[in-house]
ZAKOL-501422 format. One record per atom (N, C-alpha, C): y negated, x, z negated; atom name; residue number from 1; residue in three letters. Coordinates in steps of 0.2 Angstrom, whole numbers, plus 5000, padded with zeros to 4 digits. Example, Ala and Ser with C-alpha at 12.3 -4.5 7.8 and 13.67 -1.06 7.14 Angstrom:
<rs>
   c2   c1   c3 atom seq type
 5028 5066 4961    N   1  ALA
 5022 5062 4961   CA   1  ALA
 5016 5066 4961    C   1  ALA
 5011 5064 4965    N   2  SER
 5005 5068 4964   CA   2  SER
 5000 5064 4961    C   2  SER
</rs>
This chain:
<rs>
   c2   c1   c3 atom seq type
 5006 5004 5000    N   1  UNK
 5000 5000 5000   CA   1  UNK
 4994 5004 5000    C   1  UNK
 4990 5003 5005    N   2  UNK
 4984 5006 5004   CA   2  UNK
 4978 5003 5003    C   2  UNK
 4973 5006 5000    N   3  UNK
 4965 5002 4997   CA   3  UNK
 4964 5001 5002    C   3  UNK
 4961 5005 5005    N   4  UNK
 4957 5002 5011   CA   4  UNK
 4958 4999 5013    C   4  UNK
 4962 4992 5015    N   5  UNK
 4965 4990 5019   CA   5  UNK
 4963 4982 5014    C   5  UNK
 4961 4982 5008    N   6  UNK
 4959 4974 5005   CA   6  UNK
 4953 4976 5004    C   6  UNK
 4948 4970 5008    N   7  UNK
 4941 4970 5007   CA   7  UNK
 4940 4962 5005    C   7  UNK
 4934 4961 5003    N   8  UNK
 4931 4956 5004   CA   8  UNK
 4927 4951 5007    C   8  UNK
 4924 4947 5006    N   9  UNK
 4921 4943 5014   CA   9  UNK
 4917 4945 5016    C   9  UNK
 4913 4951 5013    N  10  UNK
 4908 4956 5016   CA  10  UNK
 4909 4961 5017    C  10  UNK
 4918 4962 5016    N  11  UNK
 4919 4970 5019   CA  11  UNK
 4918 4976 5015    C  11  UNK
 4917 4973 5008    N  12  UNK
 4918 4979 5006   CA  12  UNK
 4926 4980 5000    C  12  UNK
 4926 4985 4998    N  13  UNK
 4933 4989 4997   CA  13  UNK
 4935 4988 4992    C  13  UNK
 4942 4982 4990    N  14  UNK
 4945 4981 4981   CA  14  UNK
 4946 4986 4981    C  14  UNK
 4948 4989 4975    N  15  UNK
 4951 4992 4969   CA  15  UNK
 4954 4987 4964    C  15  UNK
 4960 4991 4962    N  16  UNK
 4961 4986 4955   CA  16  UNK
 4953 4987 4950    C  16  UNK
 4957 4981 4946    N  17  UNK
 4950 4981 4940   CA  17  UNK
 4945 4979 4941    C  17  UNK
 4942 4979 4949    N  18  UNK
 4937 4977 4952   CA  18  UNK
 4935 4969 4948    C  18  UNK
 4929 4966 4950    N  19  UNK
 4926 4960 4949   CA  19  UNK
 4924 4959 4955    C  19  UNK
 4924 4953 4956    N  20  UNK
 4925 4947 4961   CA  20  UNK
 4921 4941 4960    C  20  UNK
 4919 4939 4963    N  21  UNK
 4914 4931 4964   CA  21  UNK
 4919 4928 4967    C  21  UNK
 4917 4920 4965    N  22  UNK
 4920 4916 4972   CA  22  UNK
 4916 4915 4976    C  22  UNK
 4915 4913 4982    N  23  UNK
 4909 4912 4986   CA  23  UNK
 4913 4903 4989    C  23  UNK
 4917 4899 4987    N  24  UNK
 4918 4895 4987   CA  24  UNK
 4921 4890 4983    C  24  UNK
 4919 4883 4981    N  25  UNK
 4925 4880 4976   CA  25  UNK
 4932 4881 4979    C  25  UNK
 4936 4881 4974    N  26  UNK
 4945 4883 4978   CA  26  UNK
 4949 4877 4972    C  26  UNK
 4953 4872 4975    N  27  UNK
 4955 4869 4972   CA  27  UNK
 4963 4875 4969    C  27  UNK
 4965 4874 4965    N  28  UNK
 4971 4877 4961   CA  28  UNK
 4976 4873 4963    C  28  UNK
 4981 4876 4968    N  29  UNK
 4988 4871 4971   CA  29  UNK
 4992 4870 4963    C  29  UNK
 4994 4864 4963    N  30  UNK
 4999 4862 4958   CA  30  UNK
 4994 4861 4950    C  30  UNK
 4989 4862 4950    N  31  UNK
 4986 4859 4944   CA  31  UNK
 4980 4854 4948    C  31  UNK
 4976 4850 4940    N  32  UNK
 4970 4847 4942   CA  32  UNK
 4964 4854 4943    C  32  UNK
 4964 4857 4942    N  33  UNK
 4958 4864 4939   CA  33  UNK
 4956 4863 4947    C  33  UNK
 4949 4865 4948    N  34  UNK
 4944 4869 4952   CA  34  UNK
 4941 4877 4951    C  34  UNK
 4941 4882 4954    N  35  UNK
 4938 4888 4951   CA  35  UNK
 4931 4885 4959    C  35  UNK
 4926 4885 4953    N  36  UNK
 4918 4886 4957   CA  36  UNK
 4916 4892 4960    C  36  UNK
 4912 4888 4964    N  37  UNK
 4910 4893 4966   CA  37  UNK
 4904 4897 4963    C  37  UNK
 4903 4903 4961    N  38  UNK
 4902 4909 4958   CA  38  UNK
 4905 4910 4950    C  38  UNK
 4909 4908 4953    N  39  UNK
 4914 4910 4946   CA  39  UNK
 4915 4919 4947    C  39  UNK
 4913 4920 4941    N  40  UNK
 4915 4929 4940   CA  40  UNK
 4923 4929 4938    C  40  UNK
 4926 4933 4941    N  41  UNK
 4932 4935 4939   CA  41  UNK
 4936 4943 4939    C  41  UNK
 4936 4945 4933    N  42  UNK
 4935 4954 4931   CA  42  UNK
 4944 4954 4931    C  42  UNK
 4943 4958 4933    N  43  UNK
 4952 4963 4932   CA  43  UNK
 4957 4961 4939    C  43  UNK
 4953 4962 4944    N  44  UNK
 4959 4958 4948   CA  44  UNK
 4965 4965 4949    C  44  UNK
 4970 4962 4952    N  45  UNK
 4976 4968 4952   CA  45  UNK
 4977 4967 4961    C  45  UNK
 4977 4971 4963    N  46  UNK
 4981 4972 4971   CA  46  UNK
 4986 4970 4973    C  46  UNK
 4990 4966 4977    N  47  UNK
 4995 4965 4979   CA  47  UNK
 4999 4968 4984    C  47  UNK
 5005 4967 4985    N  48  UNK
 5006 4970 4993   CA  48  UNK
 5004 4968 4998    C  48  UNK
 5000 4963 4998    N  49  UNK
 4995 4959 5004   CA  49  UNK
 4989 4961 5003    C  49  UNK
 4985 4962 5009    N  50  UNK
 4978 4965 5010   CA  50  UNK
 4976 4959 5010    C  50  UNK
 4978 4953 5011    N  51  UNK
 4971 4948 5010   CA  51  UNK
 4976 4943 5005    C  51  UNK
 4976 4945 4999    N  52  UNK
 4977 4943 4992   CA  52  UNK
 4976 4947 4988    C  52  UNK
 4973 4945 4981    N  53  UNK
 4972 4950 4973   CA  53  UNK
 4975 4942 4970    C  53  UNK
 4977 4945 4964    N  54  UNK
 4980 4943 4959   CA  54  UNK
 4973 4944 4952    C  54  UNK
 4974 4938 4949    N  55  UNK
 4969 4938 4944   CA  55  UNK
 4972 4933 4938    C  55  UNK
 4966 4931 4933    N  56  UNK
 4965 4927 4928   CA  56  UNK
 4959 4925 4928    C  56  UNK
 4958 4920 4926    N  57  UNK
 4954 4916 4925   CA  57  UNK
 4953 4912 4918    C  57  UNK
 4948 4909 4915    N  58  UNK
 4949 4904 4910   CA  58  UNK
 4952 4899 4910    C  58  UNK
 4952 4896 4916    N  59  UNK
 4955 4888 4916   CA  59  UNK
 4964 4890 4920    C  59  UNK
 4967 4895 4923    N  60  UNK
 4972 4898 4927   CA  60  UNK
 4975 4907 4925    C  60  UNK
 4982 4908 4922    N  61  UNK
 4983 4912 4923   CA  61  UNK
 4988 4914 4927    C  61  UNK
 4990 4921 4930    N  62  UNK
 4993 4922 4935   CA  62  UNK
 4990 4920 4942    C  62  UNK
 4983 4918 4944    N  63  UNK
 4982 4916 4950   CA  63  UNK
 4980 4921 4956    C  63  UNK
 4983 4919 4962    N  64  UNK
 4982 4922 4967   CA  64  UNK
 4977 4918 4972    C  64  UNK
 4972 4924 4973    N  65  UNK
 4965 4923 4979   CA  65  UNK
 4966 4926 4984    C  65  UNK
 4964 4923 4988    N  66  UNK
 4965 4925 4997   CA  66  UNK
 4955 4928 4994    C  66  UNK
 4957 4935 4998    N  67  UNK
 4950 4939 4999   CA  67  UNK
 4944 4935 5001    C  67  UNK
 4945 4933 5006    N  68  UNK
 4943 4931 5011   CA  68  UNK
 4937 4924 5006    C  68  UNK
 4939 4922 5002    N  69  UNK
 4934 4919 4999   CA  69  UNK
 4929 4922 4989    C  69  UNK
 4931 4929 4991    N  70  UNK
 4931 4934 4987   CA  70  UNK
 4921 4938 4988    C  70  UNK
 4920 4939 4984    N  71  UNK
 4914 4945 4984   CA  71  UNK
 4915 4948 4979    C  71  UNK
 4914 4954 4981    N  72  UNK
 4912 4958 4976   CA  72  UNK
 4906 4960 4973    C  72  UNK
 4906 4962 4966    N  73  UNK
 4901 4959 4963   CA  73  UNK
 4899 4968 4960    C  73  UNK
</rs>
């Protein structure tokens, strides 16, 4: 797996541990929960997909984000 290779919808470069914005509301598949949009969310971890990070959230744990509606913050 390589870094370079997961950005966000600006194109710039995740690392683990990074933080993240939402830059859209995103309904949570299989609960009622919404993450808003500008939700901050710290400590994402990398996956072996370049256009997914794994995080936590208050309202969701274990959750996976498609990049693509990600900023880094």
């Amino acid at each position: 797996m390589s870094d370079e290779n997961v950005r966000d919808s600006n194109g710039n470069v995740l690392k683990d541990g990074d933080s993240v914005t939402v830059i859209k509301d995103l309904k949570v598949k299989g609960t009622s929960e919404t993450i808003k949009r500008g939700t901050t969310v710290k400590s994402i971890r990398l996956t072996g997909n370049p256009a997914e990070v794994e995080c936590n959230t208050k309202q969701v744990k274990g959750l996976v984000l498609k990049t693509e509606f990600l900023k880094k913050v």
